[in-house]
C-alpha positions in Angstrom: 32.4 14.5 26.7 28.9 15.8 25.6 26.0 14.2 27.8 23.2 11.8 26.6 20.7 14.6 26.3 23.0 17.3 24.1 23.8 14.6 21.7 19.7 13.4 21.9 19.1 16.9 21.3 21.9 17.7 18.8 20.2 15.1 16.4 16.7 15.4 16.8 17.8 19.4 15.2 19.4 17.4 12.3 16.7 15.4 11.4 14.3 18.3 11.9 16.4 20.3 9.9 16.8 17.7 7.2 12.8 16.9 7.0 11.7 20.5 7.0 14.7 21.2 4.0 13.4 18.3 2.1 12.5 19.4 -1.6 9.2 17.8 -1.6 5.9 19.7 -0.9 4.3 19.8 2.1 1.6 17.5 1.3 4.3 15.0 0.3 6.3 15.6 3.6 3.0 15.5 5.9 1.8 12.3 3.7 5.0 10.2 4.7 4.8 11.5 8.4 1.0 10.7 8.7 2.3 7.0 6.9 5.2 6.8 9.7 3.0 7.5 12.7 0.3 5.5 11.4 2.8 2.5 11.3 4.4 3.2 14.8 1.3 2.4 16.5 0.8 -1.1 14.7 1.9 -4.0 16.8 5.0 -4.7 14.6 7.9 -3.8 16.7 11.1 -4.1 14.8 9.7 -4.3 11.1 8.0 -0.6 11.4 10.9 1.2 9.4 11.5 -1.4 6.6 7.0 -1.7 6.5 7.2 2.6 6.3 9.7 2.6 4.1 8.3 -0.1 1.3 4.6 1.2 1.9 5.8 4.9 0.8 7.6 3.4 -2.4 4.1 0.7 -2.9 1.7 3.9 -2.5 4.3 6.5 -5.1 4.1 3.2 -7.8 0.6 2.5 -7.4 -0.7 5.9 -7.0 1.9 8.5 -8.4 1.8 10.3 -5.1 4.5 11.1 -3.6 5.7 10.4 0.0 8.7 11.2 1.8 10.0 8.3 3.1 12.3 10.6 5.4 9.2 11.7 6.6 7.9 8.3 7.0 11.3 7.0 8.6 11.1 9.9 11.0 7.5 9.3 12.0 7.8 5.6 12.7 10.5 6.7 15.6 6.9 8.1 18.2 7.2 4.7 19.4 11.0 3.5 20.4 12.1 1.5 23.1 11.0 4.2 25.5 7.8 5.0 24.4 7.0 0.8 23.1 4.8 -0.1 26.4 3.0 2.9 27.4 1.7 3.0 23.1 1.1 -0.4 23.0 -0.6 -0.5 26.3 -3.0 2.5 25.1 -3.5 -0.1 22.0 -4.6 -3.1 23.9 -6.8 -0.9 26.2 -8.9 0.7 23.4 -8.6 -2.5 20.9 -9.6 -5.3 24.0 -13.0 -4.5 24.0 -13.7 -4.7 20.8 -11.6 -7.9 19.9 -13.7 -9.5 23.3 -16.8 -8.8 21.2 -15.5 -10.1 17.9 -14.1 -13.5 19.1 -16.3 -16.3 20.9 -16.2 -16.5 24.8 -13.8 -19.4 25.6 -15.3 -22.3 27.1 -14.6 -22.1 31.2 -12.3 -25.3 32.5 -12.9 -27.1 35.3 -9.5 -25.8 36.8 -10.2 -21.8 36.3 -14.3 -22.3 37.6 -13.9 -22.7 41.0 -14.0 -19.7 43.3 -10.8 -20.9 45.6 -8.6 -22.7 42.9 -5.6 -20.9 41.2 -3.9 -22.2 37.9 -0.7 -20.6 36.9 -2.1 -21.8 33.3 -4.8 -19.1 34.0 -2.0 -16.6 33.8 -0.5 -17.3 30.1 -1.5 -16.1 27.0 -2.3 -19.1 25.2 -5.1 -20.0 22.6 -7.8 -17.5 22.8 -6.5 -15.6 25.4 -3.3 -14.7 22.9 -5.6 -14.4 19.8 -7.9 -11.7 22.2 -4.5 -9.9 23.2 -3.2 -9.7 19.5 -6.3 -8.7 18.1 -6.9 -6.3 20.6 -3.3 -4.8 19.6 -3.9 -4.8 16.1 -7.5 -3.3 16.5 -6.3 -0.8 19.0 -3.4 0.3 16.8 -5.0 1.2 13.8 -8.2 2.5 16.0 -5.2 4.8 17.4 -3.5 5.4 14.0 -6.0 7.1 12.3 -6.5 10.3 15.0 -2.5 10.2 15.4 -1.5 9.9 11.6 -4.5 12.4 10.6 -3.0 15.2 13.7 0.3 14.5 12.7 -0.3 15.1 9.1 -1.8 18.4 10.4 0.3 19.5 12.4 3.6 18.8 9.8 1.7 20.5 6.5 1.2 23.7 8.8 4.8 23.8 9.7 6.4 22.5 6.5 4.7 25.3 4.8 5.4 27.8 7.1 9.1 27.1 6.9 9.2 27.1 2.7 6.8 29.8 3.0 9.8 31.7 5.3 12.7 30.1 2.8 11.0 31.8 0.1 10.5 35.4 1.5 14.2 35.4 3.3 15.2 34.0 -0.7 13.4 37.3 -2.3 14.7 39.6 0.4 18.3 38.5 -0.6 17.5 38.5 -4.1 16.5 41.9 -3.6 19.4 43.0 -1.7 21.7 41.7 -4.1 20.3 43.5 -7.8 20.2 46.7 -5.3 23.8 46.1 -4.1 25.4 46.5 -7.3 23.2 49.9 -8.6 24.2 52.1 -5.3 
């Protein structure tokens, strides 16, 4: 029986494979990956491949560009079960400060003023304490999403088109082999 990792690793090869064999051009491929990694770092856990997936097809009707929506399915999976609380924790940290700035200060209660009382209210994430922390997600997210969808777009045009680029000389070499076959 294959272990955890060799199947992990036996997949993650298939769906590279699959994305970088994809017919579409590299600006398409890198467009839906930027899209997908954009969307994993929203605070939407669980609706972040159906949101890719309908925001690929919304941006090819409205705009006529296309994007891969394997691409975008692909990119959506930087943030898993695994990787869910150390991305969303980078979120709130960057996207705290500037919700705290955006909202009003709450008003201080009598119970949470005093130096040497302790509320267990104080520790729940109600009112503007839960707008502040979802703010700060959102905020954070798409303050996060830019930099990671505009490197990841990078980084998957350059190897996209190296790889057609590669497909097209191997392609030529064979088609060159194969008119000189017959001649000799």
């Amino acid at each position: 029986m294959p272990s955890w990792w060799k199947v992990a690793k036996r997949k993650l090869r298939r769906a590279r494979a699959r994305l970088l064999r994809g017919t579409g051009a590299p600006g398409e491929i890198a467009g839906g990956m930027a899209l997908g990694l954009f969307i994993a770092v929203l605070p939407v856990m669980g609706l972040q491949l159906p949101l890719a997936l309908a925001t690929a097809e919304l941006v090819r009707r409205l705009t006529h560009f296309q994007l891969s929506r394997v691409a975008a399915a692909a990119g959506v999976w930087l943030n898993n079960p695994v990787t869910a609380a150390p991305v969303y924790g980078l979120c709130y940290l960057i996207g705290r400060p500037i919700a705290h700035r955006l909202l009003p200060a709450p008003p201080q209660s009598v119970a949470t003023a005093g130096a040497g009382s302790f509320d267990l209210s104080a520790l729940s994430f109600s009112g503007p304490d839960a707008l502040e922390v979802g703010l700060g997600l959102v905020i954070g997210g798409v303050v996060l999403g830019v930099p990671t969808a505009w490197v990841g777009y990078r980084i998957t045009y350059g190897v996209v088109s190296r790889h057609q680029a590669d497909r097209q000389q191997r392609r030529a070499r064979r088609a060159r082999g194969l008119k000189l076959a017959p001649e000799a």
